[in-house]
N, C-alpha and C positions, 0 to 999 in steps of 0.2 A: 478649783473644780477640774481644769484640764490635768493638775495633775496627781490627781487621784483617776478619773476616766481614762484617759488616756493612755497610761500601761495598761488596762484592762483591757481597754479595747482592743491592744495591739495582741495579746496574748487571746482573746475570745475570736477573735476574725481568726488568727492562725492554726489555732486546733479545730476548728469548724469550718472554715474555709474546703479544705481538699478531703475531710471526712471521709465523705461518701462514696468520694469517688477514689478515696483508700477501700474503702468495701467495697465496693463493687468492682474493683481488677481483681482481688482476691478471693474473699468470699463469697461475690457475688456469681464471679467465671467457675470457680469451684459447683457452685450447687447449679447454675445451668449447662456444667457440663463441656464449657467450652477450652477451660485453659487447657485439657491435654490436648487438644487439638493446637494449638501455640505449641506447647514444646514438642511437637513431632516436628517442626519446621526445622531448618539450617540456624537457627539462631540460639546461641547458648544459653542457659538460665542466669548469667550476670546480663548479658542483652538484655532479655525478657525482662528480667526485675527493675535493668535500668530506666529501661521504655516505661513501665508501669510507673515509676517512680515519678521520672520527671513529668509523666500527664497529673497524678495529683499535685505534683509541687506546682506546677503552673496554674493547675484548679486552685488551689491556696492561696498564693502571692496574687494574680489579677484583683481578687475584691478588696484583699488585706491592701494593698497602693489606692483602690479607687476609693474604699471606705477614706483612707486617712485622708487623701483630697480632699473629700467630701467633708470629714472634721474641720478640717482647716478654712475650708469655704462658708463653711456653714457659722463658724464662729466671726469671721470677716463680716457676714451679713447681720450678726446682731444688733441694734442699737445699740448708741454708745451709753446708752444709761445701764445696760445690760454688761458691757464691757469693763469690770471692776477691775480687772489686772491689765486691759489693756489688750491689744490683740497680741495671739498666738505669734511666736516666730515663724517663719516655714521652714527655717533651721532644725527646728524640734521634728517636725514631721520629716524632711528630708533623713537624718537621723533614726529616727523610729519605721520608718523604711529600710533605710541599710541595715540595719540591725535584726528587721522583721525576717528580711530573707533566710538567713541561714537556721534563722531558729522555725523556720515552716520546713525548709528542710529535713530539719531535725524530728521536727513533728509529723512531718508525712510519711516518714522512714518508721517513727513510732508505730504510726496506726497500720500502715503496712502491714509488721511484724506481729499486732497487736491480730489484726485481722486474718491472715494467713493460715493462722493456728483453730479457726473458729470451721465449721463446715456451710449455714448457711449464712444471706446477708441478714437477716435476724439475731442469728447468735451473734452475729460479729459487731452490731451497734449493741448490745447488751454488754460485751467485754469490753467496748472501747467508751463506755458511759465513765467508770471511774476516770477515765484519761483526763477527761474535759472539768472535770470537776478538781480532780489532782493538780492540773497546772494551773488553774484559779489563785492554789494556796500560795504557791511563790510570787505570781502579779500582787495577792494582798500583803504577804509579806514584804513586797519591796515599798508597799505605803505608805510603813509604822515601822522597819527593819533598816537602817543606813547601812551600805557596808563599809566594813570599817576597814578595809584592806582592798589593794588593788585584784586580790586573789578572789574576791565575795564574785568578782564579776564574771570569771569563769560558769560558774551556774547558770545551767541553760534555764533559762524560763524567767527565771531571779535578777540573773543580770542584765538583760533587755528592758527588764521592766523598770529594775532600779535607774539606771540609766537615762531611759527616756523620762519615768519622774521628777530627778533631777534635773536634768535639763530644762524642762518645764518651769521649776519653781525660780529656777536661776535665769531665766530670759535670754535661755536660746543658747548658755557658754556651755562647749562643750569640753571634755576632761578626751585627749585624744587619748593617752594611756588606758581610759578605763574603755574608752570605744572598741581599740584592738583586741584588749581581756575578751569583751561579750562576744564578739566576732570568732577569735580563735578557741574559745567554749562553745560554742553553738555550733562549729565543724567539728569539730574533735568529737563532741556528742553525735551527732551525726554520722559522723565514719564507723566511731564502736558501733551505734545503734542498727547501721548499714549490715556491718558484718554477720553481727546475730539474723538480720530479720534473711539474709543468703542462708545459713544454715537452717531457717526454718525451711525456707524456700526451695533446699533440696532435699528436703527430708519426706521420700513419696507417699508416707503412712497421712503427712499432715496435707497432702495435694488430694491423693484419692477418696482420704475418707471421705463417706458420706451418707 
């Protein structure tokens, strides 16, 4: 059970986690009007993006760690007649933490970019609806999907998920090669992702309109 749930979960907390409060530094400051008044300030628009950045990323990761505790805890208190595999490692959860992080990164940088391009905070949960649904398909694909290569793990969203399912099925052993793969795919996405969502970001036709 935990490990079918449990990549889900990790990938559903982290594109809903800092969502909104991806909308709302962008498109939301967009339609009230407020971010030109931000960038007349001394602060450059890599500043500015970065600041916005890391308040969603922090909005994201806080619930995405206290959710999994709470997984973890929550399964601790089952009866043990409920306990058919036995309790959870906290290996798996410590794990699916490290690995959560950068792939919320990657994701908050998404909606960002996703959101940036949109004029109010309406349009911009409307563009960022396929998102949440699109990174579902890779958590279910790592279900029913093994990767068969050290390389599968590079795939952001894919390899988190595989990963911690794994782990899961196997009581807690982790594969340290495939751990570094998800990690340095989930920056590397991230960085690309970062750049693009800078060029939307200074592109004034997608700040002004409205």
């Amino acid at each position: 059970f935990a490990s079918f749930t449990l990549p889900l979960l990790v990938v559903i907390i982290v594109v809903q986690g800092g969502l909104f409060a991806a909308i709302d530094v962008t498109a939301g400051e967009k339609e009230r009007g407020t971010l030109e008044a931000l960038l007349v300030t001394p602060a450059t628009d890599v500043q500015v993006m970065i600041g916005k950045l890391l308040a969603v990323f922090t909005l994201a990761v806080v619930p995405y760690i206290l959710t999994l505790l709470g997984f973890w805890i929550a399964g601790r208190l089952l009866p043990e007649s409920m306990k058919l595999g036995g309790d959870l490692p906290f290996s798996v959860i410590g794990v699916a933490i490290l690995v959560g992080i950068p792939t919320a990164l990657f994701m908050s940088v998404i909606q960002m970019a996703i959101s940036v391009r949109t004029k109010t905070f309406k349009d911009a949960q409307a563009a960022a609806a396929p998102l949440s649904i699109g990174a579902l398909l890779p958590a279910f694909a790592a279900g029913v999907i093994q990767p068969q290569s050290l390389l599968a793990y590079l795939i952001p969203v894919y390899g988190p998920a595989a990963l911690v399912g794994q782990m899961t099925i196997n009581g807690g052993i982790l594969d340290a090669s495939a751990l570094g793969m998800v990690i340095i795919g989930s920056l590397l996405a991230a960085v690309i992702a970062f750049v693009i969502a800078m060029r939307l970001f200074n592109r004034e036709r997608l700040l002004y309109a409205v």
